[in-house]
C-alpha angles and dihedrals in degrees: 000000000000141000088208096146132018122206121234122177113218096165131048125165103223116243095257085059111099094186132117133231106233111166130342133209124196126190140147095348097316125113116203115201121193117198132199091241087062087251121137132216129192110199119195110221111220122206103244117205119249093262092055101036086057094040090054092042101048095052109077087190088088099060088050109039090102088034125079095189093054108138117243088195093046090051094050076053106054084047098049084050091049101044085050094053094048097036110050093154095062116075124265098240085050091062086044105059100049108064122166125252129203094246091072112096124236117225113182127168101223140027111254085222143013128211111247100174149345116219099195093174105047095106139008094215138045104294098236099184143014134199136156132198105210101190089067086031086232122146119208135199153164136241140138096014096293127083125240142197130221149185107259101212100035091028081212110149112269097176139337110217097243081197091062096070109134081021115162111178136359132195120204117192129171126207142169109234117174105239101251089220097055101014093229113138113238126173118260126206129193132192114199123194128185107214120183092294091336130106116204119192124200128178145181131213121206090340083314112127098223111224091224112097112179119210120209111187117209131198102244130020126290123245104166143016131193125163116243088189153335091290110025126049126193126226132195130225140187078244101049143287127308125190121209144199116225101195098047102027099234123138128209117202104224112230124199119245102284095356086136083078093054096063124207131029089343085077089086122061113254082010087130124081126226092210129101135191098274104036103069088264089279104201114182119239106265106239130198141172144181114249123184120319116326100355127097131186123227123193132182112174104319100332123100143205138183120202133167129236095287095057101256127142124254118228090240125117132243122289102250103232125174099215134355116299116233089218137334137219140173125227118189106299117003135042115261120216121194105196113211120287101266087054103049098202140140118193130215123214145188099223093196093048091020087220115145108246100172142025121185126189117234117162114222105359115167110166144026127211125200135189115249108272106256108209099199085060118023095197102044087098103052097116115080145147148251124200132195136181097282101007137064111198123191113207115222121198129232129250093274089219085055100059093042087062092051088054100051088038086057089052088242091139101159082048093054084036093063107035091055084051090063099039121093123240110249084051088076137048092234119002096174098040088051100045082052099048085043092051090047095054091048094048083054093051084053096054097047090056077054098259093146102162088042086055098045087045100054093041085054085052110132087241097039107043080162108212106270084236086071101049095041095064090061083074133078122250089267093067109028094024110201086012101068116112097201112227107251127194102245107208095213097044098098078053092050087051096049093044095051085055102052086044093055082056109043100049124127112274089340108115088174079137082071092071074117087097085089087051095047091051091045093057086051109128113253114248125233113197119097099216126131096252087053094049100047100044103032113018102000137114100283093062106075114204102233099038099044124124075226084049089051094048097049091043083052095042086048097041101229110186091224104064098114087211089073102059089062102051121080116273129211133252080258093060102040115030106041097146137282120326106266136155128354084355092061092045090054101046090046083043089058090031088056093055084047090047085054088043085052092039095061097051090057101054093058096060092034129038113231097198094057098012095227129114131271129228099288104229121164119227111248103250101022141063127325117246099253082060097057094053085045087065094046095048128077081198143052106279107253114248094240124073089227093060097038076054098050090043087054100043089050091048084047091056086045094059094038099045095050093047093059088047082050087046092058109043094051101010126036101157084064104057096075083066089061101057092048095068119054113263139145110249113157102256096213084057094051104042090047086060107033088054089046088056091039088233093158096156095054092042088059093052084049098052089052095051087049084046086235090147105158099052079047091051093048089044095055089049094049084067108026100047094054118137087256139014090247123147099252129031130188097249127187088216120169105348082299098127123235106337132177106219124172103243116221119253100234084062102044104110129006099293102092085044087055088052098046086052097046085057096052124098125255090246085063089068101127106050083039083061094040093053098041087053087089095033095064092043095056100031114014106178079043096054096045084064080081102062088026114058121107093246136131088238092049100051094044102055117106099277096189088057094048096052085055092046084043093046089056093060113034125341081210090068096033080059095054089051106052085048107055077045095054098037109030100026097036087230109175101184098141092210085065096047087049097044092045083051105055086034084058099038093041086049102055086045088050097049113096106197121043116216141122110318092037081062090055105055089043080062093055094046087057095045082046089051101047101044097038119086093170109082127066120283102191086051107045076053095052085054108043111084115254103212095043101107086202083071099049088102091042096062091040099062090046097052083043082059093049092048110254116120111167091064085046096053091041083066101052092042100035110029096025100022089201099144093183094059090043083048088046084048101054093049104046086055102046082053078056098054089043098063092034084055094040082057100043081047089055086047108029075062100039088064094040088058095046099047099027103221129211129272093246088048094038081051093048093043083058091052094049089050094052094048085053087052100053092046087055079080088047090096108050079044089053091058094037083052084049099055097031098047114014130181115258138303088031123096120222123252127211101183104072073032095069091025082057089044103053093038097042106022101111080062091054114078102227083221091072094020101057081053100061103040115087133260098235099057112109118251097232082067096067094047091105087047095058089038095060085043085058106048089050092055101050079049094061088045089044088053095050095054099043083049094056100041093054081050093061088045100058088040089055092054090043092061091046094055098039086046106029103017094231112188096019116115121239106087094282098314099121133109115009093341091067122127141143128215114234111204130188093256090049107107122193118265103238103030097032098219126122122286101220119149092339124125111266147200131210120208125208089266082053089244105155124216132161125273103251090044094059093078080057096050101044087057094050095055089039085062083052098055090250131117119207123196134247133241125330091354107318113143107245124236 
């Protein structure tokens, strides 16, 4: 599956050499070799060039020259595996079917490594184990069961630890850790030993060996040691696993997940033993190894358990080996797995999805060094090495970008997916563009198996928001139109697929073909017995059943769809290519295209307006993509460098994603297209009115053609359908260039309603085409049409209404009535071309009309009201156009000579031509309310001037003259009517009767002095008794008014004088107005200086605050600076 590490051997004991490889340690350039005879040997490690480094690496006959079991197949592996990771331009068949033989000489140009020195003497017994610690440039080592230091340049014995005696394993480990008294970092080093069932712990600080050696005692015996952290250290036990802090001596047993369930000694991990009576009680060595920050990985046998630094267990489920590991690893960033030494073999493994990616052959491997973990840089320690009896290997890794590639070209997409999950970003070239590209392969894999919703889903992915182009070529022509890539049958592809296998499984070192190993745990017998062994490792409570290696394997016997392993391994023509989409299958891959189109959508409204199409300020949210990225993402192409391309290209790609969901819309879901055109988007108009038409979805294609502001194919459309001969269900419609078609017309367009509603809708600056398309609206329907020029709307009362009175006179002066009108009375419109124009339209009207009735009546009624409220049009000429001698428009002209100001004519109407002595009486007083306010309002002014420019007295004295003489014409006009009925002009005769009816209700308004004068001598006295009644009571009001006036003017004297003496209503306890006063005691201090008052001279100020006198200049600034004003003293207002 994957080419992750190359072998390269850099040390081989030659064949006369009858020594041993024991343990091995590797820094700096430097190779340490431990031999069973106590020798050892330094080994300097030469950078090789890229020729001979192949040419080492590629030929296994160097790791088995000292070696007769050396495999001639595991070698043509290892080079295979070599020559793929190097060559990614040859085939992959090609790389296969050239392996290397031993026979094949080897022919590099350097040594890997070159022998520095040979210290014979540095130990009497087989050397078991190396460190160093650099910081206090220390080596350490064991042999013979004690631990020793030495020098690391001279490697002379510096002391042997006479504690360690029995000693079996020991862990070093060096931190900085910041002193927690003075907070400086230093650098800290521990020693830990494992001692029968004691823990010895010794440290350095700043290259110092402290004196100080703490002792844990644990209650078994100690097999391995490996450091989770700076501070705790797990060991490992026949009985299970204990984690220990080093700085406080407390232990923590680690438990398995659930193993509360289990009981017993199940209840710790690796608690169970694997003997029997009968087998000598065998127990595995308990393994354990650092991953990456904060996780840690336990094994016992073939079980498996990840834990952080506390000691908790991880929700994750068991590695599935297929036998017990010899020891494990991790380099950065995959686990590492030495099987034991007759198998040779290192394992590769995802540590996320635990899959074995890679298996290399090593024969004879025993044992794996790593660097130190470096926490400031996680990979810095992905090299490592594996040593055998007679080879040291160092493990190269491969290009990480590389093996990424090799993933994605094996079709292995959740395995790509993962590792670049775990990589760091300046490992790779683009993390970002490659996890993207990655995600979007695999989404179109899913949707090939028919995983419609799981494809949609991860092309929707924030990170991912895959180009709609892409996504679009996965449908059929139906659906994405031009874009559609048809699904052909491709002859060789049964071969492809074969060949891809055999390939899998043929490739150098990678056994990903032996993914078996879940098949193989699957087909173990079940085991009957309900102990507690029984229940914890095979069925118990740290298996989960979901998340098991024996779940994988029956989800994968029983081929469920979910198993998220599948999608990742290569299908077969069955499974992916099963034919065009058709059908529910299609409905159910546009419904989830539709939810990724709105998704898309979305995205691109925030970078375009779709209202304007043009972009919007590009500004980047604090904490997610740029917004280059973002267009990136938008985009199937490179963004253009000017601002006007990028808005074409994302115009075009907006069209794209709108177009296609309305396809999507209407294929799966009609109802939903309507909500689409409501809204401003960018459909192609030929796409949708082709369908639309072929679905006869007029309604929709109407609300289409308004959001595209194609009004006027909206508006012929409408009148196709509501000006038919009849308002039948179906009509014969040229429609398209489709001929005479019958065609059912919807019910919501039959008539000219829905034409009245599209034009209501429709902007003033749209006038022209509203005018063109009411034309057979008012025709058909008239009180319909004027709906139009007559809602309260914005649109309606903002239209040119000039321009419509001239469009309205053209087609009927009934409806150009109605609308000057509703202008003049409900909009207060006071154009005077439109008060003229409404005039002459009333008054030409009522002469034109043949027969009076009713409703004639009734207009004549509105020509007078006009008359009489409007002040706009002209009066000479609306009397120039009324008949003289109509005695239906006596009161018309009246009320136009009224408006021109003369009333007498306008009275001799009402008395003489209409006799009708109420009105005349209505008249009159209504005028005379008129004069009033226009006399309230010349008084204001007429005052108002005289204060400004302060007249003089003999002006002063002619103005209220003037005004009296104002005053007493105000009567002029109920005098004029009494004149008129008293003494009219000839031939009239006079009437008493309105003449005393005026008197008793209005005599208060005639002056006795010109009214006596006019009545006749004849008339008896007791007549006139309402008359001088009225006169009295007018005057006693007058008398009554003086004195009422007076007396309110003593009273608010009188409380002038109390406030300005006494200071009532003023708070303070009485101290307001000329009473005021303020007490200065010895102890009182000034406000601003703060000193003592004494004998100085002071201020109060109106909150009777007392300062002195000099300081209030001070104070006053201060408070300026404040915005405040404080008075000055005794209550003036400072300046």
């Amino acid at each position: 599956m994957l080419s992750a590490f190359t072998a390269r051997p850099i040390v081989e004991l030659k064949q006369r050499d009858k020594s041993k490889i024991e343990t091995i340690l590797a820094y700096g350039d430097r190779v340490l070799v431990g031999l069973n005879t106590g020798a050892l040997r330094v080994y300097r490690l030469n950078e090789l060039p890229a020729s001979a480094t192949d040419a080492s690496s590629s030929n296994p006959a160097s790791t088995s020259t000292s070696n007769a079991n050396a495999n001639s197949n595991g070698s043509a592996s290892a080079s295979a595996l070599l020559d793929s990771s190097q060559s990614q331009s040859q085939s992959q068949s090609q790389s296969h079917s050239q392996p290397q033989t031993e026979s094949q000489p080897t022919q590099p140009t350097q040594k890997p490594t070159d022998l520095l020195r040979e210290v014979e003497k540095f130990s009497t017994r087989a050397i078991d184990q190396l460190a160093i610690i650099k910081e206090a440039n220390t080596l350490v080592s064991l042999s013979n069961y004690h631990v020793s230091l030495h020098d690391l340049q001279s490697y002379d014995l510096i002391e042997t630890l006479a504690r360690t005696k029995n000693a079996t394993c020991f862990a070093v480990t060096s931190n900085i850790v910041k002193d927690p008294a003075t907070g400086i970092p230093e650098i800290i080093s521990r020693l830990a030993v494992a001692v029968r069932r004691r823990l010895l712990l010794w440290s350095w600080h700043e290259s110092e060996l402290h004196e100080d050696v703490a002792e844990v005692v644990l209650p078994e015996a100690i097999r391995t040691v490996t450091w989770a952290s700076a501070t705790k250290v797990v060991c490992g036990m026949n009985a299970g696993y204990v984690l220990v802090d080093v700085t406080t001596s407390e232990t923590h047993e680690i438990a398995g997940v659930g193993a509360a369930a289990a009981g017993g000694q199940g209840s710790r991990f690796g608690a169970a033993s694997m003997g029997y009576m009968g087998l000598g009680g065998y127990v595995p060595k308990p393994l354990s190894a650092r991953l990456a920050e904060g996780e840690m990985l336990l094994a016992k046998d073939i079980h498996s358990l990840f834990i952080d630094t506390d000691g908790k267990p991880l929700e994750k489920r068991q590695v599935p080996w297929q036998s017990a590991p010899e020891s494990i690893g991790y380099s950065y960033p995959y686990i590492l797995a030495l099987q034991p030494p007759a198998k040779g073999s290192l394992e590769v493994r995802n540590p996320d999805t635990l899959d074995l990616l890679q298996t290399l052959e090593l024969a004879g491997a025993a044992q794996l060094y790593f660097p130190p973990p470096t926490v400031s840089l996680a990979h810095a320690g992905k090299g490592f090495h594996i040593s055998s009896d007679r080879v040291v290997w160092k493990m190269d890794a491969t290009d990480y970008d590389t093996q990424v590639q090799e993933l994605v070209d094996k079709a292995h997409y959740n395995e790509a997916i993962s590792v670049l999950s775990m990589l760091e970003d300046a490992l790779l070239k683009d993390k970002v563009g490659t996890m993207r590209e990655v995600k979007m392969l695999k989404a179109e894999a899913l949707f090939k198996q028919r995983k419609f919703r799981q494809s949609l889903d991860l092309f929707n992915e924030d990170d991912v928001h895959a180009p709609p182009e892409r996504v679009l070529r996965l449908y059929p022509r139906v659906i994405s139109g031009e874009l559609s890539i048809e699904n052909q049958q491709d002859e060789s592809a049964d071969d492809e697929v074969d060949d891809h296998e055999e390939g899998v499984a043929s490739t150098n070192g990678d056994k990903g073909a032996k993914a078996d190993p879940v098949a193989d745990v699957a087909s173990l017998p079940k085991i009957s017995g309900t102990g507690s062994f029984a229940k914890y490792w095979i069925g118990g409570s740290h298996r989960k059943t979901d998340s098991d290696a024996a779940s994988i394997a029956s989800s994968r016997l029983g081929g469920a769809d979910n198993d998220d392993a599948n999608s990742i391994r290569p299908k077969t023509k069955s499974t992916e290519d099963s034919g065009p989409l058709d059908g529910k299958e299609l409905t159910k891959a546009v419904r989830e295209l539709n939810s990724f189109l709105a998704g898309t959508r979305a995205r691109l409204q925030r970078v375009i307006d779709p209202e304007t199409g043009k972009l919007r300020p590009r500004k980047a949210a604090p904490g997610s993509a740029s917004a280059d990225e973002n267009l990136d993402a938008l985009l199937t192409d490179t963004p253009s460098g000017t601002d006007e391309q990028l808005e074409q290209e994302l115009r075009r790609t907006f069209t794209l994603v709108d177009t296609t969901l309305f396809r999507g819309y209407m294929f799966c879901q009609p109802s939903l297209a309507p909500s689409l055109f409501r809204i401003p988007n960018f459909c192609d108009p030929a796409a949708v009115n082709e369908k639309l038409l072929e679905h006869n979805r007029f309604n929709e294609l109407v609300d289409f053609f308004y959001g595209k502001k194609l009004h006027r194919d909206a508006l012929t459309l409408l009148r196709k359908f509501g000006d038919t001969a009849t308002d039948g269900e179906t009509a014969k419609l040229e429609l398209d260039g489709h001929g005479e078609t019958e065609v059912e017309i919807p019910e919501q367009l039959r008539g000219p309603r829905r034409t009245v509603g599209y034009l209501q809708s429709l902007p003033p600056d749209m006038t022209d085409l509203i005018l063109e398309f009411a034309e057979w609206v008012l025709k058909r329907d008239p009180e319909l049409g004027m709906e139009v020029f007559l809602a309260d709307s914005e649109n309606a009362e903002t239209l040119p209404r000039d321009q419509v009175v001239s469009y309205l006179s053209k087609i009927n002066t009934i409806l150009e009535i109605q609308y000057l009108e509703h202008i003049i009375d409900e909009l207060g419109d006071g154009t005077p071309e439109f008060h003229n124009r409404l005039a002459e339209l009333l008054i030409n009207a009522l002469k034109e009309s043949e027969t009076r009735d009713d409703e004639w009546d009734q207009r004549l009624r509105k020509l007078v009201d006009f008359l009489r409220k409007s002040r706009q049009y002209s009066l000479t000429r609306a009397f120039g156009m009324i008949p003289r001698d109509d005695p239906a428009f006596y009161e018309a002209q009246a009320v136009v000579l009224s408006n021109m100001g003369n009333h007498k004519q306008a009275l001799e109407i009402y008395v003489f031509k209409m006799h009708d002595y109420n009105k005349a009486e209505e008249y009159v007083t209504a005028s005379n309310c008129h004069l009033d306010r226009t006399k309230d309002h010349f008084n204001v002014i007429s005052r108002y001037c005289n204060q400004i420019h302060a007249l003089p007295s003999d002006q002063r004295d002619s103005a209220t003259a003037v005004d009296q003489e104002d005053a007493d014409g105000t009567t002029s006009i109920y005098h004029t009517l009494l004149s008129l009925y008293l003494t009219p002009p000839p031939p009239h005769q006079p009437t008493l009767e309105p003449a005393l009816s005026l008197l008793s209700r209005h005599g208060s308004r005639l002056p006795a002095a010109s009214t006596l004068s006019l009545i006749p001598d004849t008339l008896p006295v007791g007549d006139l008794a309402s008359y001088f009644r009225g006169q009295i009571r007018a005057a006693n009001s007058v008398v009554s008014e003086t004195r009422i006036v007076e007396a309110l003017r003593k009273t608010q004297l009188v409380g002038t004088q109390a406030l300005l003496l006494l200071g009532d209503g003023i708070g303070g306890g009485g101290q307001g107005g000329r009473s005021r006063r303020v007490v200065i005691a010895e102890e009182r201090v000034c406000g601003v200086c703060h000193k003592r008052l004494g004998n100085s001279v002071v201020a109060v100020l109106p909150d009777n605050s007392v300062v002195h006198y000099g300081c209030l200049g001070r104070g006053q600034n201060a408070n300026r600076l404040r915005g405040d004003r404080i008075a000055g003293s005794w209550g003036r207002q400072g300046r």
